[in-house]
C-alpha positions, -999 to 999 in steps of 0.1 A, spaced: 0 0 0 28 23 8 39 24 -33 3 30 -39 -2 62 -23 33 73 -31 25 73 -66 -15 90 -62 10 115 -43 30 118 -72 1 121 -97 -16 148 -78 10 168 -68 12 183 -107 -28 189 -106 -30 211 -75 3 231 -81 -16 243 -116 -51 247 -98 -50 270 -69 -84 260 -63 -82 222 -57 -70 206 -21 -59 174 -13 -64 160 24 -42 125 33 -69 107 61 -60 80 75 -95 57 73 -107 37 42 -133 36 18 -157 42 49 -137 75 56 -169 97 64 -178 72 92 -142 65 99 -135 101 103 -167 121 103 -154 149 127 -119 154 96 -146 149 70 -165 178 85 -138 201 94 -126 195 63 -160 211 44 -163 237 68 -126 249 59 -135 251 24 -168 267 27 -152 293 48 -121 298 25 -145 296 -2 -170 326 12 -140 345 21 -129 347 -16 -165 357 -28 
């Protein structure tokens, strides 16, 4: 698993140094990440929003 998120690492790093716009959050949960995780999930939405509100 370690190689795998290396390289989705690798792949995204490109994407969100050319879109200012885009975020990307490592959690540490699964597939099931919003029950996993649900207070990260949220913080992580509110963040945005906020940022997002504050641009506008």
């Amino acid at each position: 698993m370690p190689a795998l998120r290396a390289g989705i690492r690798r792949d995204l790093l490109p994407l969100v140094a050319d879109r200012p716009h885009l975020r990307v959050l490592e959690l540490d949960a699964s597939h099931n990440l919003v029950a996993e995780q649900p207070a990260q999930v949220a913080r992580a939405v509110l963040d945005l929003m906020a940022e997002t509100a504050r641009r506008a």
